[in-house]
N, C-alpha and C positions, 0 to 999 in steps of 0.2 A: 703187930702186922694186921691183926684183925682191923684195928682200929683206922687204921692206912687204908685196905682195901674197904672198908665201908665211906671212907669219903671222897674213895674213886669212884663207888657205884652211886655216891650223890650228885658229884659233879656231872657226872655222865647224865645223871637223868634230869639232872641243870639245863646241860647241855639240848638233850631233845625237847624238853617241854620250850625251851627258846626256840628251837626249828618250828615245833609245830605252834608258836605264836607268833605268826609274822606280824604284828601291828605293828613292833618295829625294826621291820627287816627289809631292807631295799629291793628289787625285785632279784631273780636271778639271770635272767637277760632283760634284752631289752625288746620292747615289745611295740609293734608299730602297727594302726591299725588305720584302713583306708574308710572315713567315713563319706566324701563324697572325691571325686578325681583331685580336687584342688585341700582338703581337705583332712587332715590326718589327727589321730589321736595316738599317744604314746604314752607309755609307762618303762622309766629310764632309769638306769641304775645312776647315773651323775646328770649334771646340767649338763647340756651343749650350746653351740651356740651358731648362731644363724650362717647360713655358707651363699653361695651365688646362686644356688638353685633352690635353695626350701627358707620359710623366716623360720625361727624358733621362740617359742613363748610360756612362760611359767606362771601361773600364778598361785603356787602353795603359800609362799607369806604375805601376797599382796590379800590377797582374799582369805582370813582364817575363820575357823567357826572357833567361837567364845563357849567351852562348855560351865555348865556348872556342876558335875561333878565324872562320871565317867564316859559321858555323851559327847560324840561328836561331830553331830550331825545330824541332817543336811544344813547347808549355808540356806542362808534367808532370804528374803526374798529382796531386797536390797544388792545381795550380793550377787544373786541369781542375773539381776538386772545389768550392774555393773561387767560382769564377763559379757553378755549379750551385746552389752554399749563395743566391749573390748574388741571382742570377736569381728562382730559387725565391720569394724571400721575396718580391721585389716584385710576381711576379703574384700571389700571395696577398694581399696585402696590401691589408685595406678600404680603408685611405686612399685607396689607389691605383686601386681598380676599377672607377674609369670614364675612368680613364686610359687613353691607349695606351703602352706599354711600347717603345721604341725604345733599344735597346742600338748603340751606334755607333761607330766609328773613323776615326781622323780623323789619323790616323800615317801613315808612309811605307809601301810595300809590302810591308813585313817585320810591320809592326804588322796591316795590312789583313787576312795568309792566318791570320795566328796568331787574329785576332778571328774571320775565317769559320770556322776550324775549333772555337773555342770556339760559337759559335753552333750549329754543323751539328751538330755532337756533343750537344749539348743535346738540341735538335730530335729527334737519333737514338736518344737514354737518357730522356728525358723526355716526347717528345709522339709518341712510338713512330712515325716516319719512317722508310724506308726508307733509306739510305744515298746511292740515285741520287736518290733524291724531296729528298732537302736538300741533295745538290747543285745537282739542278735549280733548286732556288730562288736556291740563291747566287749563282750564274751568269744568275740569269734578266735582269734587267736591263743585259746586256753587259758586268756585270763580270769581270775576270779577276785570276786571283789569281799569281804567282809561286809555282815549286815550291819548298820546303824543300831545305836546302843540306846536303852527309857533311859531317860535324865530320871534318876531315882538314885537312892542312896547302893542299892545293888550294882554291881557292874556283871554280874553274870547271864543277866538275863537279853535279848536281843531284844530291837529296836521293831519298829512297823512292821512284821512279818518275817517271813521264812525270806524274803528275796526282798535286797536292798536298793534294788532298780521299780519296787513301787512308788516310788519318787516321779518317774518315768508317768505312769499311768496316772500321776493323780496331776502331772501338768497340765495335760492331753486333757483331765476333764475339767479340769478350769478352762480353758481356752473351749471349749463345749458348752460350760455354760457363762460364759462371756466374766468369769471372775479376772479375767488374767488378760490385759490388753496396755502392753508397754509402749506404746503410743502415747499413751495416756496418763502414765502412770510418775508420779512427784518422788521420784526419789529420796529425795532430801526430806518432805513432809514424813514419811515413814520412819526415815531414819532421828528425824527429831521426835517425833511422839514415841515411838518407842522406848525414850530413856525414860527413868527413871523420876527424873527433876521437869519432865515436862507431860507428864501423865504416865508413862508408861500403859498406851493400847495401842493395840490395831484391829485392823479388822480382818476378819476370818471369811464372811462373804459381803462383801461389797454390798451394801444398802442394806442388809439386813442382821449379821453378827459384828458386833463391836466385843472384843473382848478386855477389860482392862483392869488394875490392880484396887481392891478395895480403898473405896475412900477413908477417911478417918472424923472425926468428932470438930478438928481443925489440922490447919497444914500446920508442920512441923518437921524436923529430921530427928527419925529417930533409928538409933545404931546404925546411921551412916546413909539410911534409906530415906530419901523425903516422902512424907506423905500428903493429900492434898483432900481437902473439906470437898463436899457432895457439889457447894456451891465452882469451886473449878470446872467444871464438869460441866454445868448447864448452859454455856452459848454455844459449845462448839454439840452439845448434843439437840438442842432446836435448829443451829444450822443445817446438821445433818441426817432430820427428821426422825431422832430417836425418840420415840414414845415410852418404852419402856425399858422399865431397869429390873432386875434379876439378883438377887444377894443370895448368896450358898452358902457364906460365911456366917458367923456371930455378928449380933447386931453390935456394932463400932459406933454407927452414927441411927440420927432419927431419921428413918424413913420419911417423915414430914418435911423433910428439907427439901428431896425431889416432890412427893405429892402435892404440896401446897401451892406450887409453881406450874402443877397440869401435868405432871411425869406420871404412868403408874410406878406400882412400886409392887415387887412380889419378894416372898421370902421361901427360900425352899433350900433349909440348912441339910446340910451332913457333913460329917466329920470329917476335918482337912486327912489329905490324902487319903480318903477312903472311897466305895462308887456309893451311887445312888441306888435305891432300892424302888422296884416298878412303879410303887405310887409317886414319889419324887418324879423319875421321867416322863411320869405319862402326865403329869401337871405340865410338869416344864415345855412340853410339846404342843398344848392344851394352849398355854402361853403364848409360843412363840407361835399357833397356827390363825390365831386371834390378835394378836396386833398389829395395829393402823401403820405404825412406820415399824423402822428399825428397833433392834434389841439389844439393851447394852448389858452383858454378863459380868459378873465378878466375886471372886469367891475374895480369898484374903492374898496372892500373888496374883490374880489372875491366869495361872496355868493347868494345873491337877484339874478339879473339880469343874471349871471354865471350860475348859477344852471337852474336857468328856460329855458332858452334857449337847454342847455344840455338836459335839459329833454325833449322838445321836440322832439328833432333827438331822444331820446329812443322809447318813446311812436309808432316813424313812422316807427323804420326799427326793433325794438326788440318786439312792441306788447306787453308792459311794462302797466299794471293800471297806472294811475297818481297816487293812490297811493305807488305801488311799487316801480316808480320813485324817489315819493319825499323820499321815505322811504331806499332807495339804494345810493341816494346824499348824503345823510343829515350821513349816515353812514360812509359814506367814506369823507364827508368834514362839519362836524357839522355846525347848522348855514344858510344852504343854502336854498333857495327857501323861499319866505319872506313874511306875510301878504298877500295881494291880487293876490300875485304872486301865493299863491298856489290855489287858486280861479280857477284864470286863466289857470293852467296845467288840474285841473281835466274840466275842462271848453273844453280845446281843445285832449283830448281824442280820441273822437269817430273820430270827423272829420283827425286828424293825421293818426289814425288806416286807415282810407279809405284812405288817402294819400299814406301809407305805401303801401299797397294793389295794388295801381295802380301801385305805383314805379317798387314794384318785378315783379309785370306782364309785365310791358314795358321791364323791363333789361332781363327779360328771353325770351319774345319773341326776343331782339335783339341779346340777344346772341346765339341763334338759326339761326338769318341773319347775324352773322359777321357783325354788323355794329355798337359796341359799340366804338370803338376810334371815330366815327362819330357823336355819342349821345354826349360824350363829351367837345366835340368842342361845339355843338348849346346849349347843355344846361349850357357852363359858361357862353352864349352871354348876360343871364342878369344881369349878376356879372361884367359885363365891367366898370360898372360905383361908385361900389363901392369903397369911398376912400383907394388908396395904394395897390388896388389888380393887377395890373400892375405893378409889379418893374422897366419897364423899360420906364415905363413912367413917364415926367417930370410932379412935381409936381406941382400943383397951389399956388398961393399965399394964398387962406385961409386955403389951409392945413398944412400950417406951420408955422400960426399962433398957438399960444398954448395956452390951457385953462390955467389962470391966480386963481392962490390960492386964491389972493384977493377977487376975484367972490364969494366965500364963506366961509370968513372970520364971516360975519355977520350970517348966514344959516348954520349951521352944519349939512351935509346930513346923511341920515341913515347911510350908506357907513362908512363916519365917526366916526360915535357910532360904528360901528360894531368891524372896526377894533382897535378902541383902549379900549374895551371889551376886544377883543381877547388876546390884550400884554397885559393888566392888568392877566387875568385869567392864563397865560400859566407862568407865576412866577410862580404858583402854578406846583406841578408836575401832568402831562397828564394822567398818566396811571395806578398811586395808588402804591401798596408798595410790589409787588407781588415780589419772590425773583428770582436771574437769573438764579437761579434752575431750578425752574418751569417753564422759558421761555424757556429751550432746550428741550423740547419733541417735536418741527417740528425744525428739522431743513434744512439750504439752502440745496440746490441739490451743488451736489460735481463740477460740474460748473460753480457756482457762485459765483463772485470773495467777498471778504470781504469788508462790505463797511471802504475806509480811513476816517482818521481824517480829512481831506481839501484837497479841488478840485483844485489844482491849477497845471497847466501844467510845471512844472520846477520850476527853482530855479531862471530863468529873471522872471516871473511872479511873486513870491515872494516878490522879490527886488523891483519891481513895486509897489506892491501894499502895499509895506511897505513906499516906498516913499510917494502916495498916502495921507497914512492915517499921514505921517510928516507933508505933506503940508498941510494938511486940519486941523489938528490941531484937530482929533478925539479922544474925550477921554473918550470915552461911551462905555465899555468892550461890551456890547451885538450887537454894528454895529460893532465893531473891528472884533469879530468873524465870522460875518457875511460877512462880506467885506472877509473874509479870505474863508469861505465856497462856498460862492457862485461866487468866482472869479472875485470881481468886480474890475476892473483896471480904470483910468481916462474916462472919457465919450468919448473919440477920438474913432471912430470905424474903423480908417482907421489900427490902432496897429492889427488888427483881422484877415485883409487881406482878403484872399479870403476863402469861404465857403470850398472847398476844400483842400485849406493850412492846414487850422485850422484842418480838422479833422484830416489830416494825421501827424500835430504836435500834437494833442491830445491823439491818437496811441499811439506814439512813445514815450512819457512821460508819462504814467502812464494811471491807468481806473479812469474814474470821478465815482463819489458815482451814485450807482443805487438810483432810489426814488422807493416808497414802491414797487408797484408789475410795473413798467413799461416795464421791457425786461423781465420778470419774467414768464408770462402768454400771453399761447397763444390765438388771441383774433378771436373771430370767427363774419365774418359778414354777 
């Protein structure tokens, strides 16, 4: 009997711990919330379906977020765009204009926050809301949403903050400082670079953060992940006036490969999944406040260590929350900012915030004494010693020693896990089943060239790299096409010439694919 009545009081306490986790528990009514007169959002216990006086419209499977391991969100910024396209067209739409438009979900509570923040985001890019004004709404009828969860191997811990409507706030300030203009914006290009086999980056601020997955020694697929030589990398990073490159990871590759070519080159390692320590940031900032164009970041996934750092430099010249940060990365490059990592951003907030603060007062008082080429000069004097930030300087013997795969062979770093998540999950299609109907309601500005099927400078560059993939005896359609996309030719970087050659043969053969918004948006700093 004992033994009876103790696995009643288990079941029973089965029972409430499932009450009190709704992630997957359908709502208890049905909840209908009026965001403008025409206008409606809803959380449903079943589908319904469209009547004579309202349309009805779902998108829980057409638009899913791809986690890699307990994370759910937010959707990307592709998909962000694609409901925008969806949305757009139906309140437009004569058929439809005496309709009421109720966009609704009807999923578990992972499906529920990701629809509220597609709506509230809306609401904030399109019917010009305030950030707390479309929260209010969400919430207005006692609903509640669950927070967004770190892509980390924990599932316990919660996502960008205490409130999972800072999604809300951090669209509001993209559209503030002009990162976010769907006008403009190549949907496709994002959605192609993003994978895996054809660079796996994006960019985080338009003209100025590129965040993308460490290169390798040569392109190759290894456990299922392609990887791509430093030389992939360099037309579409002189198209895009990247000057400098950033490695947080172990050296893979020689840093000679970008500097020979005019790239700087900086090293500012710490250990995958772990944060950086104040010298580490205060370089990294030192970096990115001193370089001529854009900066392209990369640890070994390009997410953890990538992200965080990026965030930093928001938090001190944008006045960014950490969680608006983390909630504006993770948007435009799912994945990023990792367990303790995002600890550590909202950890250094305040004190960046006061960093930022002194910075603008110093640059405005000098630019009142004409003495900013002079700030210049004394403030890279601490950057002299970071590896490869001198191109013309000869390099030492341990920096061209290279980090050896064998080192962890035995250790699989998170790094690791990450990215071969990533190529498993991106088999799958990114963006759902939305038609390309509904993706022409923004379209490019009449400027903006079309993006080609493949980047490659000519028809010797072709030939090249069709030789290439003979001799290497590549037979992996997804590095084929990759090696075709992103221009990668034999690892020789003297074929590249000089930084100036190359762009003016670049020119004159053809436009390289734009990536998502990089020439697109003008960036204010």
């Amino acid at each position: 009997m004992k033994r009876k009545s103790e696995r009643r009081r288990g079941e029973a306490r089965k029972k409430r711990c499932a009450a009190r986790n709704g992630s997957q528990a359908a709502p208890h009514r049905d909840i209908y919330i009026a965001i403008t007169d025409k206008l409606y959002f809803a959380i449903l216990k079943q589908k319904v379906k469209s009547t004579a006086d309202r349309h009805c419209f779902c998108v829980d499977e057409e638009l899913a977020y791809e986690n890699f391991y307990a994370d759910f969100g937010p959707l990307n910024l592709a998909m962000f765009y694609r409901f925008c396209c969806k949305l757009t067209k139906k309140l437009k739409s004569i058929t439809l204009s005496r309709k009421k438009i109720i966009f609704y979900t009807c999923g578990d509570q992972k499906k529920q926050v990701n629809a509220a923040y597609l709506m509230g985001s809306y609401a904030v890019m399109n019917l010009n809301m305030m950030p707390e004004e479309a929260y209010s709404l969400l919430v207005s009828r006692n609903s509640t949403y669950i927070p967004f969860r770190k892509c980390a191997y924990s599932s316990s811990l919660l996502c960008h903050g205490r409130n999972s409507m800072s999604s809300l706030a951090t669209i509001f300030q993209a559209l503030q400082y002009s990162w976010l203009d769907f006008s403009k914006f190549d949907v496709e290009e994002y959605e192609h670079y993003e994978r895996a086999e054809n660079g796996d980056f994006n960019w985080i601020i338009p003209g100025k953060f590129l965040a993308f997955s460490g290169p390798h020694p040569k392109s190759k697929i290894e456990n299922g992940y392609p990887l791509h030589a430093p030389e992939a990398y360099i037309p579409y990073f002189r198209k895009h006036n990247i000057t400098a490159i950033v490695r947080l990871n172990k050296k893979m590759y020689d840093a000679r490969r970008f500097t020979e070519v005019g790239f700087e080159h900086h090293d500012l390692f710490f250990v995958d999944g772990s944060t950086p320590n104040d010298s580490i940031v205060r370089k990294f900032l030192n970096i990115c406040e001193n370089a001529e164009g854009a900066i392209a970041v990369h640890c070994k996934a390009g997410l953890g260590r990538t992200g965080t750092l990026i965030g930093c430099y928001m938090m001190k010249h944008y006045q960014l929350t950490a969680a608006e940060v983390i909630a504006w990365i993770r948007i435009c490059r799912p994945g990023s900012i990792i367990g303790p990592q995002q600890n550590f951003v909202e950890e250094k907030q305040n004190s960046l915030w006061a960093e930022g603060d002194v910075f603008r007062e110093k640059m405005q008082n000098e630019r009142e004494n004409g003495k900013m080429a002079v700030t210049r000069i004394l403030s890279g004097v601490d950057d002299i010693t970071i590896n490869g930030s001198n191109k013309n300087r000869t390099a030492k013997k341990d920096e061209t020693e290279l980090y050896n795969d064998d080192e962890e062979r035995n250790g699989v770093t998170q790094g690791d896990k990450l990215r071969a998540l990533k190529s498993k999950r991106q088999a799958r299609s990114s963006s759902g089943s939305l038609s390309q109907e509904e993706n022409k309601i923004h379209t490019r500005s009449s400027s903006q060239t079309p993006r080609e099927a493949i980047a490659t400078p000519g028809s010797l560059c072709r030939v090249l790299t069709a030789s290439v993939l003979s001799a290497s005896s590549l037979c992996h359609t997804r590095l084929v096409r990759s090696l075709g996309n992103l221009h990668v030719v034999a690892g020789n970087s003297e074929q590249w010439g000089s930084r100036r050659d190359t762009a003016s043969t670049t020119t004159s053969t053809g436009t390289l694919i734009n990536l998502n918004m990089a020439h697109l948006f003008h960036h204010t700093q």
